[in-house]
C-alpha positions in Angstrom: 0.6 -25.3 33.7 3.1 -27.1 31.4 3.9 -25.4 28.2 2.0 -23.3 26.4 -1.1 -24.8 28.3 -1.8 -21.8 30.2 -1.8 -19.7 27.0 -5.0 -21.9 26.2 -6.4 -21.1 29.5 -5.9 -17.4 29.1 -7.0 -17.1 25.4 -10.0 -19.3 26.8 -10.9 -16.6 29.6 -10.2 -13.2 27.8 -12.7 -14.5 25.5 -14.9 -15.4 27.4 -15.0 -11.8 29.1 -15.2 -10.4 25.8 -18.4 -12.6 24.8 -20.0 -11.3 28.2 -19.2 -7.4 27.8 -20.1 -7.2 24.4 -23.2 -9.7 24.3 -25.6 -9.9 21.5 -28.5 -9.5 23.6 -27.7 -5.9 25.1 -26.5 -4.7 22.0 -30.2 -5.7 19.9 -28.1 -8.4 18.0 -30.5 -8.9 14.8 -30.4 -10.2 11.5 -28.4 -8.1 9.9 -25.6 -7.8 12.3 -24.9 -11.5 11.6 -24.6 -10.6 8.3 -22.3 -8.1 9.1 -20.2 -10.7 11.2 -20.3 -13.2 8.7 -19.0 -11.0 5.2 -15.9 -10.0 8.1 -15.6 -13.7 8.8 -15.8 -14.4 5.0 -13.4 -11.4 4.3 -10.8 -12.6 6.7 -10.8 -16.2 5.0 -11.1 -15.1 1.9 -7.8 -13.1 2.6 -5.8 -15.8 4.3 -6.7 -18.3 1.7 -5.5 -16.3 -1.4 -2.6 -15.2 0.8 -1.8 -18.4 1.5 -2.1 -19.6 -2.2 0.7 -17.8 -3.8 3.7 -18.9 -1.7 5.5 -20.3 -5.0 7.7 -17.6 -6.2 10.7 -17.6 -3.4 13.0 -16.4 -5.9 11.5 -13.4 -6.9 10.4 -12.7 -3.2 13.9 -12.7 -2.0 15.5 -10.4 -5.2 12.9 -8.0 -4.2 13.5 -8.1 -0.3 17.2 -7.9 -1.7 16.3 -4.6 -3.7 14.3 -2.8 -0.9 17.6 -3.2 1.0 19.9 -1.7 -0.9 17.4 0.8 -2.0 16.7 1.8 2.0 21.1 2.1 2.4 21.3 3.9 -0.8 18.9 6.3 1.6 20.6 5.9 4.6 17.6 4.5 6.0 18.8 1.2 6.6 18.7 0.7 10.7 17.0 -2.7 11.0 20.2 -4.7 11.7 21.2 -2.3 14.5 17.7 -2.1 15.8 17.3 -6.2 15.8 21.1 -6.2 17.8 20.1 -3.3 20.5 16.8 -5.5 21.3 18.5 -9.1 20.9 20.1 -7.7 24.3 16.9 -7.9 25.9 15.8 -11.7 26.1 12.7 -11.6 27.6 11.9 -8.7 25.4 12.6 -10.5 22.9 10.1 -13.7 23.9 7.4 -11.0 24.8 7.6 -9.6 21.4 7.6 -12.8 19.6 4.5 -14.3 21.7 2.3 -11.3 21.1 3.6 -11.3 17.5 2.5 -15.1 16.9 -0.4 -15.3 19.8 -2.4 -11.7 19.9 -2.5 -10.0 16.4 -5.0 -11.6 14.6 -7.0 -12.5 17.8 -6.7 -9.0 19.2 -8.1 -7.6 15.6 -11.0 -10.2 16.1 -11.0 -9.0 19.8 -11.7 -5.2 19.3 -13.6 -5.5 16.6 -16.7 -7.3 18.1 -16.2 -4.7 20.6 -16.3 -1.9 18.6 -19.3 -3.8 16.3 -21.3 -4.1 19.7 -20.3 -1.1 21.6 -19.4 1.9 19.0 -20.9 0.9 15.7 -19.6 3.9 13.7 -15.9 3.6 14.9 -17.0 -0.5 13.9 -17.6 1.0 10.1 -14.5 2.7 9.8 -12.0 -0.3 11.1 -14.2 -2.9 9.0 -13.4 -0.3 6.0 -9.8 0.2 6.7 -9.3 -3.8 6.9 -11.5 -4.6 3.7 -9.9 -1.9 1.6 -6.0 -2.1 3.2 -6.3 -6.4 2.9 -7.4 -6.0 -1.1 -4.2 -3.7 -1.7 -2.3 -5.9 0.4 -3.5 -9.2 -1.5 -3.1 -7.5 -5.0 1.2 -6.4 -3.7 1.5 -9.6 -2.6 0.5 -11.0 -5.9 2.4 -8.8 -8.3 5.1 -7.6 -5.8 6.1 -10.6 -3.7 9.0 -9.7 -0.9 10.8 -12.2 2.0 11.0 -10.9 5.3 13.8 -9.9 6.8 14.4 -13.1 9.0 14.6 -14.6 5.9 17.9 -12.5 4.8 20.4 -13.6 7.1 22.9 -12.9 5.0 22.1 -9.3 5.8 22.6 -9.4 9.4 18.8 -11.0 10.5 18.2 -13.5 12.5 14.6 -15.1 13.4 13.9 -14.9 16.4 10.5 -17.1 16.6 13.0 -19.5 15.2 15.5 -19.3 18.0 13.7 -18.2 21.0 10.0 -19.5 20.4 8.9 -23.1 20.0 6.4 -21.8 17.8 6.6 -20.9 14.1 4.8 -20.3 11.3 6.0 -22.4 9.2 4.5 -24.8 11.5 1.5 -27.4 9.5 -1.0 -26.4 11.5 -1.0 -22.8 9.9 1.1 -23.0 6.7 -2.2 -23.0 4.2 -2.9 -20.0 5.9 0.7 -18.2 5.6 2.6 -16.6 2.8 6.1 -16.2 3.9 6.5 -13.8 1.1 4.1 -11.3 2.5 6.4 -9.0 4.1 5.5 -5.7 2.3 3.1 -4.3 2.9 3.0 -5.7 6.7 -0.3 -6.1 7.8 1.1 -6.7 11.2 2.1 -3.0 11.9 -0.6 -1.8 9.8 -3.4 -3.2 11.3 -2.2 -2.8 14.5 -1.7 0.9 14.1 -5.2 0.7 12.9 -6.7 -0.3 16.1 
């Protein structure tokens, strides 16, 4: 396939296997567990739309990505530059991590959650609490506490790599009511994938 097509075509059949092995009628789908999907559903929107809605204070976002800098060298735990040049070496690294960063993390949440839901409802509970509870102390730091991301501090030594290896971005239109590019701290992308 041309493109990205084949990204489609693999998105399209990993979900459909995970529709099959987790289908409603062997786990005793009822009322309630609709419910159940729908408040996740409405929590995940609900979170991307309020994320989304305070992108409007860059300058603030950047003195404060500015200050956690100097605050991790002041602790001589600053390593990210070094750590970005040792796997810049690594090009297709590099395009692996950046696909599953952009492609898999929000549908691999969505993913292993309706597994766990249909298949191990009490593991279910506690990744449904852990993502309801993190994403409401996420939303209220990115609120009062805005920081930029790193890629956003080249200054520093960073460079973004979805910007020069990927033809994908999120600053693209189709997502950008959905992003906050000042959402860097806390990342939900390392924690919720350490969650799962």
């Amino acid at each position: 396939m041309r493109g990205d097509g084949w990204v489609v075509l693999v998105t399209a059949r990993l979900l459909r296997y995970v529709l099959r092995a987790t289908s409603p009628r062997r786990a005793g789908l009822a009322w309630w567990d609709l419910g159940e999907l729908a408040l996740m559903a409405l929590g995940f929107l609900l979170y991307f739309v309020v994320r989304g809605a305070v992108v409007d204070r860059a300058g603030v976002a950047m003195a404060h990505a500015r200050e956690i800098v100097r605050l991790q060298g002041a602790l001589g735990l600053w390593v990210e530059p070094q750590i970005q040049t040792w796997v810049l070496l690594f090009d297709p690294l590099v395009r692996a991590m950046n696909f599953v960063y952009f492609w898999f993390d929000f549908p691999l949440i969505v993913g292993i959650g309706l597994v766990l839901f249909w298949r191990r409802r009490s593991h279910y509970t506690l990744l449904r609490d852990a993502l309801l509870i993190s994403g409401a102390i996420a939303l209220v730091l990115y609120w009062t506490f805005p920081v930029a991301p790193p890629r956003y501090l080249a200054e520093w030594g960073f460079i973004d790599t979805m910007e020069r290896y990927s033809q994908f971005s999120y600053q693209a239109q189709s997502v950008r009511g959905f992003v906050n590019p000042f959402a860097a701290v806390p990342s939900l992308h390392v924690g919720w994938a350490a969650l799962l």
